[in-house]
C-alpha positions as CSV (number, residue, x, y, z in Angstrom):
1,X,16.5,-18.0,48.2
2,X,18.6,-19.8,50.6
3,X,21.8,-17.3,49.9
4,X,19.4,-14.2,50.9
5,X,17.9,-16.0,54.1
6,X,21.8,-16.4,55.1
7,X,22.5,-12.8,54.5
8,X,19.2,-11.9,56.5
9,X,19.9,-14.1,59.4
10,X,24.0,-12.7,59.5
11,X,22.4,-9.1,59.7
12,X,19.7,-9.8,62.8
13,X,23.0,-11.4,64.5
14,X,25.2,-8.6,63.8
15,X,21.8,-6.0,64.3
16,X,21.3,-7.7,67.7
17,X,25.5,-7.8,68.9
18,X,26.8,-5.7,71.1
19,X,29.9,-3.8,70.6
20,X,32.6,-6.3,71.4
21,X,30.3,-9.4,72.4
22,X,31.8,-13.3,71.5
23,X,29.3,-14.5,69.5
24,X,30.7,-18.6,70.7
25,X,28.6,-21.3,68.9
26,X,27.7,-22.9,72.4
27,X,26.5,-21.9,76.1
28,X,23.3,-21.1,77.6
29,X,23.8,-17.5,77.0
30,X,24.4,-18.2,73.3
31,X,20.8,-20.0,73.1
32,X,18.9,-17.7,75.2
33,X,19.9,-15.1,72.5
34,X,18.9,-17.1,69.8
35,X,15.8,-17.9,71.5
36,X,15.4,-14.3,72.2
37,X,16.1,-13.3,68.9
38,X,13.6,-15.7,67.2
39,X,11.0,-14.5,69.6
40,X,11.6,-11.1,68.4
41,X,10.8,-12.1,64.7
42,X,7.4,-13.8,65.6
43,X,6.8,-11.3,67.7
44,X,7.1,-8.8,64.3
45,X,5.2,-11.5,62.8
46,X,2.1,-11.2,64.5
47,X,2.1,-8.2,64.7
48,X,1.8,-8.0,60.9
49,X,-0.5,-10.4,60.8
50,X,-2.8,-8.2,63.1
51,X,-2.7,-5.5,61.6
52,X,-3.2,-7.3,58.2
53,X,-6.5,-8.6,59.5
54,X,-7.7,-5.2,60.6
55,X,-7.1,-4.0,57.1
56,X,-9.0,-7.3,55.9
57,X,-11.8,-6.4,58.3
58,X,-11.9,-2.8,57.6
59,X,-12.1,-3.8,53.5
60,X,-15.0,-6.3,54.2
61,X,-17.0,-3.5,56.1
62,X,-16.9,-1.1,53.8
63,X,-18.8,-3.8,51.4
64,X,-18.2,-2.4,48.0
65,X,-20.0,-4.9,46.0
């Protein structure tokens, strides 16, 4: 699990680089990416997590016991 999660995480960085860009381990530009970045995924996250609950609340309307 852990091998996939790096590979994932090395993609988003290189997804999110720009052409040319020094990706240093350090500065405050560096960590507003990553915050950036991370906000970005939870950001997909609830929006899944809506939309998942709309289908949930659709499904309990329809009542189909």
């Amino acid at each position: 699990m852990l091998p996939r999660l790096v590979l994932r995480m090395r993609r988003a960085v290189r997804r999110l680089q720009r052409d040319g860009e020094d990706l240093s381990l350090s500065g405050a530009e560096n960590s507003a990416r990553w915050r950036a970045m991370l906000s970005e995924i939870h950001e997909r996250d609830r929006a899944l997590e809506r939309r998942l609950s709309e289908a949930e609340r659709a499904l309990n309307r329809l009542d189909l016991n």
